[in-house]
C-alpha positions in Angstrom: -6.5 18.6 5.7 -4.9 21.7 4.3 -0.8 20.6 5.1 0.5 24.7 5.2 -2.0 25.1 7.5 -2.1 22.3 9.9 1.5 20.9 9.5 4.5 22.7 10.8 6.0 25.9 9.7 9.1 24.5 7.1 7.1 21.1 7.4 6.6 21.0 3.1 10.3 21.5 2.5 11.7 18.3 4.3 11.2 14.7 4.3 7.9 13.6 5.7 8.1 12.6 9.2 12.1 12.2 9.0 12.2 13.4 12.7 8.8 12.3 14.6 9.6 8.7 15.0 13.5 8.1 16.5 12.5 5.1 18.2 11.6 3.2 15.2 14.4 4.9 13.4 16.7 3.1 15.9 15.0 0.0 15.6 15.2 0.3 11.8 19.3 0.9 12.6 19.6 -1.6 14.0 18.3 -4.4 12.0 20.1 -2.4 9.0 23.8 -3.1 10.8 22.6 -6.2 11.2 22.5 -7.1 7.4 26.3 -7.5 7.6 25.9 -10.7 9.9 24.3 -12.2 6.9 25.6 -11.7 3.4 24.4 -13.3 0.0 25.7 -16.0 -0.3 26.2 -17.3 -3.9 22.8 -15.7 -5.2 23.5 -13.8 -8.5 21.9 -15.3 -11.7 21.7 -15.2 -15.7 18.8 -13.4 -16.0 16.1 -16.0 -17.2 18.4 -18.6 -16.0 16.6 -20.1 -12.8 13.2 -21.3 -12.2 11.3 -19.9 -9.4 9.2 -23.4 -9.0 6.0 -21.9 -9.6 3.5 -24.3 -11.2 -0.3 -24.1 -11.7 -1.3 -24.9 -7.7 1.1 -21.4 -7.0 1.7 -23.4 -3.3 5.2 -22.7 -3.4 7.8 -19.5 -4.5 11.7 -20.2 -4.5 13.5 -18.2 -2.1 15.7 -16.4 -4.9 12.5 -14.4 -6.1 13.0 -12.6 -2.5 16.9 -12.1 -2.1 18.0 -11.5 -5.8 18.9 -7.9 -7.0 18.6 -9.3 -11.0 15.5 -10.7 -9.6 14.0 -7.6 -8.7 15.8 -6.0 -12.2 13.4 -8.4 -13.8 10.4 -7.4 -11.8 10.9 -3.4 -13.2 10.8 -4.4 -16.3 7.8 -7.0 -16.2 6.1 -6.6 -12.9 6.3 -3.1 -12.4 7.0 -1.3 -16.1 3.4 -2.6 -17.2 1.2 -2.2 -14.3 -0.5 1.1 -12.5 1.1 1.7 -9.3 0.0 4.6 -6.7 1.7 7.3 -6.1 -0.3 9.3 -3.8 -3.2 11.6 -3.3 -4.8 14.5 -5.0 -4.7 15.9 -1.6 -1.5 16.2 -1.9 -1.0 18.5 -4.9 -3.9 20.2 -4.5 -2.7 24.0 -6.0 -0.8 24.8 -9.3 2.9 24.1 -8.5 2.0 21.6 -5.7 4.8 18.5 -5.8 5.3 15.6 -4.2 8.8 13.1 -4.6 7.9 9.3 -5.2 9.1 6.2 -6.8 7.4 4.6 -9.8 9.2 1.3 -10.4 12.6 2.0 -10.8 12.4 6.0 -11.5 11.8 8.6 -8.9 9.4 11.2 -9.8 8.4 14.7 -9.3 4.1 14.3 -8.9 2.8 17.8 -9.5 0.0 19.8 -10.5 0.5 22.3 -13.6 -0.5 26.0 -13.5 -2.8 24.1 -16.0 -4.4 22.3 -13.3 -3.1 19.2 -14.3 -1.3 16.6 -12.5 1.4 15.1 -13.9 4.2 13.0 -13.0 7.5 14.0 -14.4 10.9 12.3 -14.3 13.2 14.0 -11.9 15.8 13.8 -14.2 17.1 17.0 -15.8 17.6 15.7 -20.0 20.7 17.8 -19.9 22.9 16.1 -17.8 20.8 13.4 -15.8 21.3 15.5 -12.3 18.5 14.8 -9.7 16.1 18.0 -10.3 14.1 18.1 -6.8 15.5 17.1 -3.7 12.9 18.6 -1.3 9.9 15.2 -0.7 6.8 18.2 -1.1 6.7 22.1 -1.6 5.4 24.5 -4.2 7.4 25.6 -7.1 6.7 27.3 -10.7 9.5 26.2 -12.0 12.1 23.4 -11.5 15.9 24.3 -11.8 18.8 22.1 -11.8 21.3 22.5 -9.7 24.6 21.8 -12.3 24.1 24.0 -15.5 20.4 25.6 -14.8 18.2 24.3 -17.2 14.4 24.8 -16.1 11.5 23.1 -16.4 7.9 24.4 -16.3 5.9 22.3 -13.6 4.6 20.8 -17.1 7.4 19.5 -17.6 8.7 21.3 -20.7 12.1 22.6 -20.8 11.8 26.7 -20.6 15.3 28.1 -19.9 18.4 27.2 -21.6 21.5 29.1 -20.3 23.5 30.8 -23.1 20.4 29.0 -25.5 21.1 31.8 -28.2 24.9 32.1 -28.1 26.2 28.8 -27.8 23.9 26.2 -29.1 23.6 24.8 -32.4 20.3 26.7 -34.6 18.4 23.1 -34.7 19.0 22.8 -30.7 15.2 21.9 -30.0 14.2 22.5 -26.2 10.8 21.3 -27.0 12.9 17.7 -27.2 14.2 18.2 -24.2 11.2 17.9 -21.8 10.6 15.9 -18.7 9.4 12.5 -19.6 5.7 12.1 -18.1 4.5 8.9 -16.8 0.3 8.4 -17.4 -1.3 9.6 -14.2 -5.0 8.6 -13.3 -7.0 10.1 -10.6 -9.2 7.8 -9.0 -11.4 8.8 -6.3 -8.4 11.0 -5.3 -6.3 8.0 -5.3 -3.0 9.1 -8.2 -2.3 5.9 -10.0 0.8 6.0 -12.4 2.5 3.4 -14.9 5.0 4.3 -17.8 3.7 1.9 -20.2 2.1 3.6 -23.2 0.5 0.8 -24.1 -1.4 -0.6 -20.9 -5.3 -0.8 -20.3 -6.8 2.2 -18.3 -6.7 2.0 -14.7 -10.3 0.5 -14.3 -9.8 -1.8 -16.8 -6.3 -2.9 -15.3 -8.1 -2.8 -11.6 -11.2 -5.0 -12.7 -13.5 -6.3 -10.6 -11.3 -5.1 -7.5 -12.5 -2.0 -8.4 -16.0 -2.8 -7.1 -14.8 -3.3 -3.9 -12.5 0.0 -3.3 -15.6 1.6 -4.2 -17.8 0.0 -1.5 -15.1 0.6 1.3 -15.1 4.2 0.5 -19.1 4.8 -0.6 -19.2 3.1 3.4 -17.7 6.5 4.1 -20.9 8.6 2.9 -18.9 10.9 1.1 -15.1 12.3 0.2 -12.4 11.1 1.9 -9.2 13.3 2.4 -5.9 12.6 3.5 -4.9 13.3 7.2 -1.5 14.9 7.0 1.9 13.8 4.9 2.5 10.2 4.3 4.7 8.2 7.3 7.7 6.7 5.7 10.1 3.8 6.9 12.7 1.1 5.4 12.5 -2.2 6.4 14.8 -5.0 5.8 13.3 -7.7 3.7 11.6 -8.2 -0.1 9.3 -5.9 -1.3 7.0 -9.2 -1.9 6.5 -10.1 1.9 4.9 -7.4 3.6 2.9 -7.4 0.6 1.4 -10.4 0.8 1.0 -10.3 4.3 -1.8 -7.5 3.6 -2.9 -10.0 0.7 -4.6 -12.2 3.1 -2.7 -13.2 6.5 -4.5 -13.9 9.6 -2.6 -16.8 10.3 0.2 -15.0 12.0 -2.4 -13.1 14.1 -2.1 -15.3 17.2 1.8 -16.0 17.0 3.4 -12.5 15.7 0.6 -10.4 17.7 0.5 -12.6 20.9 1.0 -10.0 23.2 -1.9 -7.5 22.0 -4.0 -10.8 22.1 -2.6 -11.5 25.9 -3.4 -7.6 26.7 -6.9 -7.9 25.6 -7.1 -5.8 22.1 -8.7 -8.8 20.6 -9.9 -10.6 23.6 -10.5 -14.1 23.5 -11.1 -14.3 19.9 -10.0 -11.9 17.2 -13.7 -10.0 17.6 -14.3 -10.3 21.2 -12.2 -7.4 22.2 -13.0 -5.0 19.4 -16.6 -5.3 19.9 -16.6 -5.3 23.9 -18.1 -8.7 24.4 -17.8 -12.3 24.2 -19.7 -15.1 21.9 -18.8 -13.5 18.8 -16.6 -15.0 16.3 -14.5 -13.3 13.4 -14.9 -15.0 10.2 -13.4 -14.1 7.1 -14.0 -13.9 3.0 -11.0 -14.2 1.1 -11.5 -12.4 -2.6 -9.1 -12.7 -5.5 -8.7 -11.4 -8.9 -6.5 -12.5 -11.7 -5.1 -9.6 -12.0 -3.3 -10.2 -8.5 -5.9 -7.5 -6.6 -7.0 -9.2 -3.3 -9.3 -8.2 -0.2 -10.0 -10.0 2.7 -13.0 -9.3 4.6 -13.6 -10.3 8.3 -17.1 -10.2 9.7 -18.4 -10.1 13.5 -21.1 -12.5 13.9 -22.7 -14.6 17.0 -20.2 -17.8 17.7 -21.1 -20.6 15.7 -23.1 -18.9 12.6 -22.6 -17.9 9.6 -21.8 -14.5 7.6 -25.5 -15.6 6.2 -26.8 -15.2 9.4 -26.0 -11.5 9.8 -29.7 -9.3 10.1 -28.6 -7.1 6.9 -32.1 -5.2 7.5 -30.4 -3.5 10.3 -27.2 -3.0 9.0 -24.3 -2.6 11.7 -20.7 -0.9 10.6 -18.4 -1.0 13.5 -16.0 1.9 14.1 -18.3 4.3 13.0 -20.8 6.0 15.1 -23.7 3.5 15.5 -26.0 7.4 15.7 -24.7 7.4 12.0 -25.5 3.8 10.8 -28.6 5.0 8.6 -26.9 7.6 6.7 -23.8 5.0 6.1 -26.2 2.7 4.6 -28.0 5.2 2.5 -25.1 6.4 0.9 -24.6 2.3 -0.3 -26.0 0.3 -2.8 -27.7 -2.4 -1.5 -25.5 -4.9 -2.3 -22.8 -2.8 -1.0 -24.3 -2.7 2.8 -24.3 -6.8 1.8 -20.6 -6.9 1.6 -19.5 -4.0 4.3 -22.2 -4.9 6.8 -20.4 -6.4 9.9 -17.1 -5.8 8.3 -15.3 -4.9 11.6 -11.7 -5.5 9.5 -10.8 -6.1 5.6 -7.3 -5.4 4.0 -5.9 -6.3 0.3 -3.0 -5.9 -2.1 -4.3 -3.5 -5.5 -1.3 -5.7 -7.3 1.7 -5.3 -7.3 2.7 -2.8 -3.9 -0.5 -0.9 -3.1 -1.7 -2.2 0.3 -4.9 -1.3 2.4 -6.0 -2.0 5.8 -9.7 -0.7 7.4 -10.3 -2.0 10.8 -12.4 -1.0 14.0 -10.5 -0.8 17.3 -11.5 -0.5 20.9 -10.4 1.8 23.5 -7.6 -0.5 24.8 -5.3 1.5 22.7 -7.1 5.0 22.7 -7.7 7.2 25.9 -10.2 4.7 28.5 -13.2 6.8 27.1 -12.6 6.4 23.4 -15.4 4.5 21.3 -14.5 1.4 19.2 -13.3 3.7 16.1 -12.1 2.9 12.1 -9.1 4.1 10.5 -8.3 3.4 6.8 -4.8 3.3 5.8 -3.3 2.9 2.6 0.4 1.7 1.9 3.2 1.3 -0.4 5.4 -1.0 -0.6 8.5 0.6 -2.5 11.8 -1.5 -3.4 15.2 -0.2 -2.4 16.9 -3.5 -3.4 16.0 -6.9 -3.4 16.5 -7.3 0.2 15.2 -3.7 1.6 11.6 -1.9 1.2 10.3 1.6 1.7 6.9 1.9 3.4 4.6 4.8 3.1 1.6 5.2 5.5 -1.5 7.4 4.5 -4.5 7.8 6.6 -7.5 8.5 5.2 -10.7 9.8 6.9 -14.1 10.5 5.9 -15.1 14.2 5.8 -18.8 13.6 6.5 -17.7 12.4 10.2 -17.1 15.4 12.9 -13.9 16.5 13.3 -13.0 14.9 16.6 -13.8 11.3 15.1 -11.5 12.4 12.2 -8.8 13.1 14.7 -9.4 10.0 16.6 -9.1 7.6 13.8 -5.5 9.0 12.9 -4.7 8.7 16.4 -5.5 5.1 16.8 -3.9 4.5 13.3 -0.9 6.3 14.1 -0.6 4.2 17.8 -1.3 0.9 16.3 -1.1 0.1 12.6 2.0 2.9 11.5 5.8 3.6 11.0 5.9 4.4 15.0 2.5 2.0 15.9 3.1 0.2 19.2 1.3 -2.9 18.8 1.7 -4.4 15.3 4.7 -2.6 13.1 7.6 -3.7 15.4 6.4 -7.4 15.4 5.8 -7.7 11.3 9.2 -5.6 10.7 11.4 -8.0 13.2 10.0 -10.6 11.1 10.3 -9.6 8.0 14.3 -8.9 8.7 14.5 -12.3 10.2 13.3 -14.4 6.7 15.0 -11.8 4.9 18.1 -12.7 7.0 17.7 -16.5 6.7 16.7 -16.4 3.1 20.0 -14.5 2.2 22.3 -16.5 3.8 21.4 -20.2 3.1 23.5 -22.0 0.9 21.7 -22.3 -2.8 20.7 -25.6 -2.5 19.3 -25.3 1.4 16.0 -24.5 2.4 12.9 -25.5 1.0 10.5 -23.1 -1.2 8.1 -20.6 0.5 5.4 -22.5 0.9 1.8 -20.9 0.1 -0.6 -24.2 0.6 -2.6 -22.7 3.3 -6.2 -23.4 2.9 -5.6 -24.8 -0.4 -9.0 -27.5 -1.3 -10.0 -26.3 1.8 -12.2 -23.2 1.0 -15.9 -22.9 0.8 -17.1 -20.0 -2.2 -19.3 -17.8 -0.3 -22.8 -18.3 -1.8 -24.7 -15.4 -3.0 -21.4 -13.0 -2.1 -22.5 -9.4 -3.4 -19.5 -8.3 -5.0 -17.4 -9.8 -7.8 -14.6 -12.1 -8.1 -13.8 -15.4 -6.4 -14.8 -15.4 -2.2 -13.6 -18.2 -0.6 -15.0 -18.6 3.0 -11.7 -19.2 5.3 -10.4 -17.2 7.9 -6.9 -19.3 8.0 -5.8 -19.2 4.1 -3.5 -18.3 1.6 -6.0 -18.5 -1.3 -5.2 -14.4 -1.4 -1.4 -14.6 -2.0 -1.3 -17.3 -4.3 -3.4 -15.1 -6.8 -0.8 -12.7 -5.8 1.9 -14.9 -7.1 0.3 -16.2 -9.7 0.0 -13.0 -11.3 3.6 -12.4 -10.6 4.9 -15.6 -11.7 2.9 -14.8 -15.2 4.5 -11.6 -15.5 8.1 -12.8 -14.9 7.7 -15.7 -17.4 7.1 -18.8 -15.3 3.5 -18.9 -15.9 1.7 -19.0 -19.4 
């Protein structure tokens, strides 16, 4: 998608989407005034001073690790600081001078591509005086100003204009000491990964054997995939750590949070019958973790009562896309990939520790009567404000070997169901999320018991002769995802060896 071209004139120069979505900016209002109902109560710590009661069965979290702002101090330095996080899309800063605003831990930064060609990620800090350089969220610029004594950057970051540099600065004055500081960027697939630590393992190294999976989800798509139009963006009340984990592996809340889209027939009587237009199928589900805190879970349609073993992989189905395109889907796939995304009608994971994905097939019940079941992909971030507030950006992603018209359909039904202004699935996970985070924050210290994570736990079956790598568990209700999540977590903030 070019965004000059298919976005609104002035569209690059203000925030993304601030204006298309006033419903769930009210909704968002309002639980935001309601944080004042439930203040911290007694929740500040020494740093390094409490436990968090993780032990090596990582079935239970204490509640501090999701209402503490020295908490999530800790978590830039050791959760954060060392890991790759994404940022975005090459899409996005496709042309020299191209820049997009995000967060990388603690830091905002200015993402753009160099005359050079290079993308870069700069911090938008001016190194005179600290002011905020760009203020705009995307646009185009050669150069970037600031706005208190004029120093200018190159869009490589180095520091090219110095007012009265000749006349009233010292002979040694160095401006090639006074660039931007640049964060390592790695393009992956498209997908801009960043982390400030010098000294951290490449990005496919750090991604490991989840790696083999992102690969198969997107090879599925015979071909590129490009971003459809400027991420969505909303704050939610509530720890960075539980939407999160939620994409790790949660399909327990499907039939209590999402009652009423299971009432209205989007999933019909089971979670597959109403995405695949019939009964006598069942939805069962292979949960995949990684040390490194990465997670997918997979969900596969198959006949009630059998197996993922049972599925006939020498006619390989992939539901959402067009069935007339099946064959070229599988060509595109090693075979061991059309083993793992045969069938898949929805899988979502956590790249560790705030990248979140969800690919899913869905029905006309939430299209127009004569849409086809159709995929989306979209990827999110899940960005702390505080301790007790998160930033969520939506991208949609969309294969460019389908026809336009699918294209456009797929953002459609992500944008209806599964977004910032979705009507089925958003308003039920954020009224949550603000309700824990509102219960967690205002019990007394010693009230309340740990967030338990025992779900499933003994209880899975490995899945025999599963394709891809990594630990699969066979379980459609478990939390076998997010305790690798926290166990990565809890070894990064000290509670693990």
């Amino acid at each position: 998608m070019d965004f000059r071209r298919d976005c609104p004139a002035g569209a690059a120069r203000i925030p993304a989407f601030r204006s298309a979505f006033t419903l769930r900016d009210f909704h968002y209002r309002r639980l935001r005034n309601a944080q004042h109902l439930y203040p911290v109560m007694g929740f500040s710590r020494r740093r390094g001073s409490v436990s968090f009661g993780v032990d090596g069965s990582v079935r239970a979290v204490g509640r501090r690790a999701f209402i503490d702002d020295d908490v999530l101090g800790d978590e830039f330095d050791r959760v954060f600081h060392p890991s790759w996080q994404l940022l975005g899309f090459a899409d996005e800063v496709r042309e020299p001078g191209d820049y997009i605003v995000r967060t990388l831990g603690r830091d905002e930064v200015v993402v753009m591509r160099g005359e050079d060609g290079v993308v870069r990620a700069l911090h938008n800090s001016c190194t005179h005086r600290g002011t905020r350089l760009c203020r705009a969220s995307l646009g185009n610029a050669a150069h970037l100003r600031c706005s208190y004594h004029g120093w200018t950057f190159a869009n490589d970051g180095r520091l090219v204009g110095v007012p009265a540099l000749r006349s009233a600065y010292p002979a040694d004055f160095d401006p090639g000491g006074h660039g931007l500081p640049t964060a390592r960027v790695e393009d992956r697939r498209g997908f801009l990964f960043a982390t400030w630590d010098a000294g951290a393992p490449g990005l496919d190294e750090y991604l490991g054997e989840i790696g083999w999976y992102l690969d198969a989800f997107l090879d599925c798509g015979a071909g590129r995939w490009e971003v459809w139009g400027p991420p969505q963006r909303v704050r939610t009340r509530g720890n960075w750590k539980i939407p999160t984990d939620n994409f790790a592996g949660d399909g327990y809340h499907m039939r209590t949070t999402h009652q009423i889209a299971l009432q209205q027939g989007i999933y019909g009587d089971t979670l597959a019958d109403g995405t695949r237009g019939r009964s006598g199928t069942d939805l069962v589900a292979v949960n995949i973790a990684t040390p490194g805190g990465h997670s997918v879970r997979a969900g596969y349609v198959v006949e009630s009562g059998r197996s993922i073993d049972d599925r006939d992989l020498a006619a390989p189905e992939f539901p959402g896309y067009p069935p007339e395109r099946w064959a070229d889907l599988a060509a595109a796939q090693t075979p061991e990939q059309v083993r793992f995304t045969s069938h898949c009608e929805v899988a979502h994971g956590v790249l560790f520790p705030n990248t979140v994905f969800l690919s899913v097939a869905h029905d006309r019940a939430v299209g127009e009567d004569t849409d086809p079941l159709t995929r989306f992909l979209v990827v999110r971030t899940h960005v702390p404000i505080s301790a007790r507030e998160t930033e969520c950006l939506y991208w949609t992603l969309v294969p460019t070997a389908m026809d336009p018209e699918w294209r456009q359909r797929s953002y459609r039904f992500q944008a209806r169901t599964q977004s910032a202004g979705g009507i089925l699935f958003e308003m039920d996970d954020f009224e949550n999320f603000a309700r824990i985070d509102a219960a967690l924050a205002r019990s007394a210290p010693d009230r309340g018991a740990p967030v338990d994570l025992s779900l499933g736990a003994d209880r899975g079956v490995v899945a025999k002769d599963f394709p891809g790598p990594a630990r699969a568990e066979v379980g459609t209700l478990s939390e076998h995802n997010q305790r690798a999540f926290y166990r990565r977590w809890a070894e990064l903030m000290g509670e693990l060896p």
